[in-house]
C-alpha positions in Angstrom: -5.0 -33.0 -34.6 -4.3 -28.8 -34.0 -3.2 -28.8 -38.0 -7.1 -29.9 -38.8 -8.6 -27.4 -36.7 -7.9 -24.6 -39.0 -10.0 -26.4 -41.4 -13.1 -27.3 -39.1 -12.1 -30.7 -38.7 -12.2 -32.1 -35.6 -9.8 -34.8 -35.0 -10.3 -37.2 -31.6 -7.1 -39.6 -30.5 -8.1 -43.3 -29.8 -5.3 -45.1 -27.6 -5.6 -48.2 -27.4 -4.5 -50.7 -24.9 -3.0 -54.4 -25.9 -6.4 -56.0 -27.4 -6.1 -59.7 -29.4 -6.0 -58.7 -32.8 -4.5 -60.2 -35.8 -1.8 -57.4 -35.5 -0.9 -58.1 -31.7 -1.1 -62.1 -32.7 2.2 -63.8 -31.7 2.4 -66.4 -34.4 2.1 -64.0 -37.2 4.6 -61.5 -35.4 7.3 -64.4 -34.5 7.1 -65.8 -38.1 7.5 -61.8 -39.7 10.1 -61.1 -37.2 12.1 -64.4 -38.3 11.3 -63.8 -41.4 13.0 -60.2 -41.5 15.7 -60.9 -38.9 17.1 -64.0 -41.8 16.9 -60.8 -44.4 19.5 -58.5 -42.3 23.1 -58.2 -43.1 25.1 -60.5 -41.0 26.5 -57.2 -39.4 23.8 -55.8 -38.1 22.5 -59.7 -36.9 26.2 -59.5 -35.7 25.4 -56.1 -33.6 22.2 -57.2 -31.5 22.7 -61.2 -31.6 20.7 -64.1 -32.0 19.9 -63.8 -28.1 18.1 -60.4 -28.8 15.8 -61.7 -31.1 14.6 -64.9 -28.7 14.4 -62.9 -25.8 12.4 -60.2 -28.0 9.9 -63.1 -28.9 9.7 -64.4 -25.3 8.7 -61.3 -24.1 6.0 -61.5 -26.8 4.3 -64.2 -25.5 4.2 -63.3 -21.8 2.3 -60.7 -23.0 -0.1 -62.1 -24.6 -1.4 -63.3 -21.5 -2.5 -59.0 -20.7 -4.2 -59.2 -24.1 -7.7 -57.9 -23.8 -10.5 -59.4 -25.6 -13.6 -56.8 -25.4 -12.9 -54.9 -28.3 -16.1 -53.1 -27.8 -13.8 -50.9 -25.6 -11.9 -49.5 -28.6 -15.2 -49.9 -30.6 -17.3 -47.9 -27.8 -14.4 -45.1 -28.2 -15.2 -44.8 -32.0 -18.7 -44.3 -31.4 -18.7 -41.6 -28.6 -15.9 -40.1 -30.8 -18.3 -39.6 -33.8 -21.9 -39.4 -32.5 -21.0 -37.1 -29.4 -22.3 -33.4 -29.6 -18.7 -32.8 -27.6 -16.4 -35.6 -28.6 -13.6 -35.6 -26.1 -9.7 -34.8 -27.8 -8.1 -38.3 -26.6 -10.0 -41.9 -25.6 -7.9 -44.3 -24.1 -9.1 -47.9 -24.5 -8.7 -50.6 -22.0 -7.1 -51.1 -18.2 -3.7 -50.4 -19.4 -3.9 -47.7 -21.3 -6.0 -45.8 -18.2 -3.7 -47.1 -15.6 -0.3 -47.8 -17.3 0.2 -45.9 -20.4 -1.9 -42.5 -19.9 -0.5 -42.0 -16.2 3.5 -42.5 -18.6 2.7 -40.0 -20.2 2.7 -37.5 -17.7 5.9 -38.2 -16.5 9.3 -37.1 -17.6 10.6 -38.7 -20.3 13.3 -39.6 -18.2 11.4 -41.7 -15.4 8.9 -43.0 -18.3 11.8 -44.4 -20.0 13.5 -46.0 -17.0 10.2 -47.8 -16.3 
């Protein structure tokens, strides 16, 4: 964002929370996650365990259930970001990135990555 600057570009940050996209949908992610974990070497399979990889998709699914829907929220961002006389330097989309994932990132790494 600060590189551009020098070159009158102004560059506003959009972070998004969890919305349902195809990107964040489980289905697709289990069957690409499968699908890369069967083209590891068996050492490295060896190294994290079958166990990993389950648990890794179970997670996935519980939380799919915090998925937001209203992508007008990210969509709302864009269009502040570019039809604003004074576009903002960071948009956070949705109720987790304003109460979970902004408020992280103000903390020391430390305590951010213990949460």
């Amino acid at each position: 964002r600060l590189e551009m600057q020098n070159f009158g570009v102004k560059v506003c940050v959009i972070e998004p929370g969890y919305f349902k996209t195809m990107i964040t949908n489980v289905e697709n992610l289990e069957k690409n996650f499968y699908a890369s974990w069967e083209k590891l070497p068996a050492e490295i399979k060896e190294s994290y365990g079958e166990s990993y990889l389950r648990d890794f998709v179970s997670m996935l699914k519980v939380l799919q259930k915090g998925y937001n829907t209203n992508l007008s929220l990210v969509t709302n961002c864009m269009e502040h970001a570019l039809t604003s006389l004074h576009p903002r330097s960071r948009y956070s989309a949705g109720w987790d990135a304003k109460l979970l994932y902004l408020p992280l990132s103000y903390l020391p790494s430390a305590l951010s990555d213990a949460l």
